[in-house]
C-alpha positions, 0 to 999 in steps of 0.5 A, a space after each residue: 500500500 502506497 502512502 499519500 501525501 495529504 496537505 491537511 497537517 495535525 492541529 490545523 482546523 477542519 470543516 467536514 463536508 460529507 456523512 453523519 457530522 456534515 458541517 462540523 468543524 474540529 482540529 486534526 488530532 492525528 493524521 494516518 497517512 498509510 490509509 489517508 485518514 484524520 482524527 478530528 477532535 469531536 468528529 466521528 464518535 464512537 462507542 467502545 467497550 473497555 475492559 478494566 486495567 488497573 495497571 494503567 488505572 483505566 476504568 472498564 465500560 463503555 467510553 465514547 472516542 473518535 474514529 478516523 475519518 477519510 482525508 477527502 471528507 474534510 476540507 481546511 479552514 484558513 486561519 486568515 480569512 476563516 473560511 473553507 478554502 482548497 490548499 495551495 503551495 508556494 516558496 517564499 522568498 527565504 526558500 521555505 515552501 509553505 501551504 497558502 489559502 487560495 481565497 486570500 492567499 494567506 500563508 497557512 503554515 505558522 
């Protein structure tokens, strides 16, 4: 299995378009590259029952998590201009090649 690049990146902010939390928003906890998924923080939840381990002082039951998401559900927020917005690249002048917003062209990266 190939690993795809993804331009969304771990702490950006996010905008679901399609499924179950259509129009939420939420940052990127994790970014799985080998099967181009995200986990969003409050996208996607999930029940899942766990067992007690007192070793790791985890309490059994039944606890809600996120799941990951496909990559191509999810669309950028840009910092600037707070909108949803596609991704581009550019090099700036000290030669660092950063993502820019393609409605404002702002630079995304920090």
């Amino acid at each position: 299995m190939s690993r795809v690049q993804t331009p969304i990146r771990r702490n950006d902010t996010v905008a679901v378009n399609t499924g179950k939390d259509s129009g939420k928003r939420g940052r990127v906890l994790k970014v799985l590259p080998a099967k181009n998924r995200l986990i969003v923080e409050g996208v996607n939840m999930i029940k899942r029952h766990t067992r007690p381990n007192p070793q790791r002082n985890i309490k059994g039951g039944i606890v809600e998590r996120e799941a990951a998401l496909h990559a191509s559900n999810v669309q950028l927020i840009c910092p600037e201009c707070s909108k949803v917005t596609r991704i581009g690249h550019r090099v700036l002048g000290d030669g660092r090649k950063v993502r820019i917003c393609r409605k404002c062209e702002g630079v995304v990266d920090k």
